[in-house]
C-alpha positions in Angstrom: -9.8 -22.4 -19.2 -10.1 -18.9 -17.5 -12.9 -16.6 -17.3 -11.8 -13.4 -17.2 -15.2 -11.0 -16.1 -15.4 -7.0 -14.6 -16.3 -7.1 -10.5 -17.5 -3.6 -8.9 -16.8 -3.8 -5.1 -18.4 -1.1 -3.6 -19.0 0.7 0.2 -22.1 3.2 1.1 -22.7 5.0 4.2 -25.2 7.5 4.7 -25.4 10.2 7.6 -27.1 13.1 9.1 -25.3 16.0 9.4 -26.4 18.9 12.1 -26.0 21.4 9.4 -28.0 23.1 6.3 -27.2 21.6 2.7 -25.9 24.7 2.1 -23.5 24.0 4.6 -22.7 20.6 3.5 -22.3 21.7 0.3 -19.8 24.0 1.0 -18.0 21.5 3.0 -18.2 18.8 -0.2 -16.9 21.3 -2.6 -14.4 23.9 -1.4 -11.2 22.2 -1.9 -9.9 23.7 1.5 -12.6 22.3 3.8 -12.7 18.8 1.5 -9.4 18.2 2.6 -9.8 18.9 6.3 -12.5 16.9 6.9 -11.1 14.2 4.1 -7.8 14.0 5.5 -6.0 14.6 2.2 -5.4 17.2 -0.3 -7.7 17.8 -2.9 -5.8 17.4 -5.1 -8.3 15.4 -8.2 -10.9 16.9 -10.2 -14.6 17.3 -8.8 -17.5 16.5 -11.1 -20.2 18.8 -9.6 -24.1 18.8 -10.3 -24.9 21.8 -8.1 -26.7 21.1 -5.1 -27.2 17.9 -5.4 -24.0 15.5 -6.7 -20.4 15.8 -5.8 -18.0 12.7 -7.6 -14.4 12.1 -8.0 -11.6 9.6 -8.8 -9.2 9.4 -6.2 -6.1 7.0 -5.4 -5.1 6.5 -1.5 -1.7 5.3 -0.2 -1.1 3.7 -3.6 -4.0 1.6 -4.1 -6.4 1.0 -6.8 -8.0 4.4 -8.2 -11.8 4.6 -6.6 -14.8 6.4 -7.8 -16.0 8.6 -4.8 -19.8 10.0 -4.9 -21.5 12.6 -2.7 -25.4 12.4 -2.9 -26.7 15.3 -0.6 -30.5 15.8 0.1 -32.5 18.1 2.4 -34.3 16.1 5.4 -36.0 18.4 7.9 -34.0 21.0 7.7 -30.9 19.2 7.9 -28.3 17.3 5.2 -28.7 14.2 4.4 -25.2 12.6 2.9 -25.2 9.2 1.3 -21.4 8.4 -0.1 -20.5 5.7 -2.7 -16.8 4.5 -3.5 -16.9 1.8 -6.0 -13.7 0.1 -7.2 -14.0 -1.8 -10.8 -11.0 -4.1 -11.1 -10.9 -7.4 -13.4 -10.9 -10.4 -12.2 -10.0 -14.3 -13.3 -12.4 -16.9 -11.8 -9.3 -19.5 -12.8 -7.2 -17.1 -10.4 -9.7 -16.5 -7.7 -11.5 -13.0 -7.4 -8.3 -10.5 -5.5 -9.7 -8.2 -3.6 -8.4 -4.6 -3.5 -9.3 -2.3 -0.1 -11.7 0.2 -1.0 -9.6 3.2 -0.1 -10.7 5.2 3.1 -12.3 4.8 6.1 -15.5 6.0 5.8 -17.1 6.1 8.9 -13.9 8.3 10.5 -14.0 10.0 7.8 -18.0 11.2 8.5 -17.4 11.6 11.9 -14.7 14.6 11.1 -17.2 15.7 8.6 -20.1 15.9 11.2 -18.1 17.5 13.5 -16.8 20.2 11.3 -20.7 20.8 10.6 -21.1 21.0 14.4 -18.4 23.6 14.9 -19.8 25.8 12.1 -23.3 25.7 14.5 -21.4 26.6 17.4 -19.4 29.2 16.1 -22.8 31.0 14.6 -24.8 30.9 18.3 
């Protein structure tokens, strides 16, 4: 007998960026800066709640589609950026659960996304 039941796999980081969430935001929704930072075009459909959520489905290299989020906030004065990517696949407990990678590499990801915030500060002094 097989089981057959939904799994959500899911990865979260949060950061700091040195920038407004004006900033950020700009840098989360203009498809020209999403894709610098991102590393890829973008080339899906955002789902924007303005100023504050930022979500997508997205498909990297091939693999299983992903649900992206971008939850900004303001923390003294600076952008707080929490991101979500959560991959729903079905899985047979008969079978043993297969694990898909979660597309992307998050945290060198962020670290092209804070410095992008960083050379906007410099290039306003």
């Amino acid at each position: 007998m097989s089981c057959t039941y939904t799994v959500a796999m899911h990865v979260t980081r949060e950061v700091v960026l040195d920038c407004s969430t004006a900033d950020a935001w700009e840098l989360l929704t203009d498809r020209e800066e999403l894709s610098d930072w991102l590393g890829r075009p973008a080339d899906f459909d955002l789902d924007v709640v303005e100023g504050e959520r930022v979500s997508f489905v997205w498909s990297d290299d091939g693999r299983e589609p992903t649900r992206v989020e971008f939850v900004l906030r303001e923390e003294d004065g600076r952008a707080r950026l929490t991101v979500t990517e959560t991959l729903h696949e079905r899985a047979s407990v008969a079978g043993g659960i297969r694990r898909f990678p979660i597309a992307g590499n998050w945290d060198d990801r962020l670290l092209d996304l804070e410095l992008r915030c960083l050379t906007r500060a410099a290039v306003r002094v």
